[in-house]
C-alpha positions in Angstrom: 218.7 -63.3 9.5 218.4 -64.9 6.3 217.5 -68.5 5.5 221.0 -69.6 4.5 222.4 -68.3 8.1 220.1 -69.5 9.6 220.4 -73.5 7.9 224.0 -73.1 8.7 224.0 -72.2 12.2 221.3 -75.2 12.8 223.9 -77.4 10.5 227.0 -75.8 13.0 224.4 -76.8 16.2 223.4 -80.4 14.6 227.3 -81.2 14.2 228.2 -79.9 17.4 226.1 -81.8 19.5 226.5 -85.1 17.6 230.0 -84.3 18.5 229.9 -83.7 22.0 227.7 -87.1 22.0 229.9 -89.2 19.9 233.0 -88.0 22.5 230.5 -88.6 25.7 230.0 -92.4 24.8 233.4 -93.8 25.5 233.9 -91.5 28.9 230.5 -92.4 30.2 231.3 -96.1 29.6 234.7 -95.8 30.9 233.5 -93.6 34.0 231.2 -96.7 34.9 233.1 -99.7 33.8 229.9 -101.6 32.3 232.0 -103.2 29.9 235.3 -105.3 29.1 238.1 -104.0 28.3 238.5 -105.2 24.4 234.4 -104.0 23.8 235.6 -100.2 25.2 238.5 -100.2 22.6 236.4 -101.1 19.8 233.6 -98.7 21.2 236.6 -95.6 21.3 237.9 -96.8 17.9 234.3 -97.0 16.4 233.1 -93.4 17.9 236.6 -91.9 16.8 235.7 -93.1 13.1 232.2 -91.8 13.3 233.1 -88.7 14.8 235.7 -87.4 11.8 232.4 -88.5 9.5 230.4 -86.0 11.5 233.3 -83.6 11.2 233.9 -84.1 7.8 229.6 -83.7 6.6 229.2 -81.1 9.0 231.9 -78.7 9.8 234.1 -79.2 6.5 231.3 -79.8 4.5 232.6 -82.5 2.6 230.1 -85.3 1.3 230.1 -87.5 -1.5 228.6 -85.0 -4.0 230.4 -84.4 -7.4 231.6 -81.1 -6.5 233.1 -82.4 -3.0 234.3 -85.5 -4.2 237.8 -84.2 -5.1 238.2 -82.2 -1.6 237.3 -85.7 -0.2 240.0 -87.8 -1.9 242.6 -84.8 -1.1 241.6 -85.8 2.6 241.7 -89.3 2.2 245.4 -89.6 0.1 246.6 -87.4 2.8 245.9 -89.7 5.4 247.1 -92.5 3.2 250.8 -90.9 3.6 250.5 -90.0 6.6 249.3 -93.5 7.7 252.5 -94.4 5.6 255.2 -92.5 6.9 254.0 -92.9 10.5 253.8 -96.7 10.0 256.6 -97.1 8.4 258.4 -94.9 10.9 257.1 -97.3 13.6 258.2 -100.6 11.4 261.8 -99.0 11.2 261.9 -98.2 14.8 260.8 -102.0 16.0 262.9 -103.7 13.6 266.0 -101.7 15.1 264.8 -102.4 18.4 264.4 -106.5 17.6 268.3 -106.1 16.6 269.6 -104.8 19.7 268.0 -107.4 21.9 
């Protein structure tokens, strides 16, 4: 094996297990109930955030380098419309639903 195989399959390793850990942390802590409810949220919400970083750096290989910056404001517009559409979609549907009450 080369060097460049072998960086990339210790890259591939790194970013799974970061993975598995980031998803781990909110199960273990809801598995034992340690914590209140409002501090699990934020802990799921918080490990969700740094869990598409992890997926982003290490499995789409996307970081804030000149070359990569353009893939990474593709990414980030497109989940500017989606977060768009979706909320909008969800504003519609309660305002239609405060009518008919």
């Amino acid at each position: 094996m080369n060097r460049e195989s072998t960086q990339a399959r210790h890259q591939y390793i790194t970013g799974f297990a970061l993975a598995l850990f980031l998803s781990a942390i909110p199960f273990g802590l809801l598995a034992t109930g340690t914590i209140s409810r409002s501090t699990l949220l934020w802990t799921i919400g918080l490990s969700a955030i740094v869990q598409v970083c992890v997926h982003f750096y290490y499995f789409l290989h996307i970081d804030l380098k000149r070359s990569h910056r353009d893939d990474l404001q593709l990414i980030l517009f497109t989940v500017l419309i989606i977060f768009l559409m979706a909320g909008g979609t969800l504003w519609i549907i309660g305002n239609q639903h405060s009518m008919m009450m």
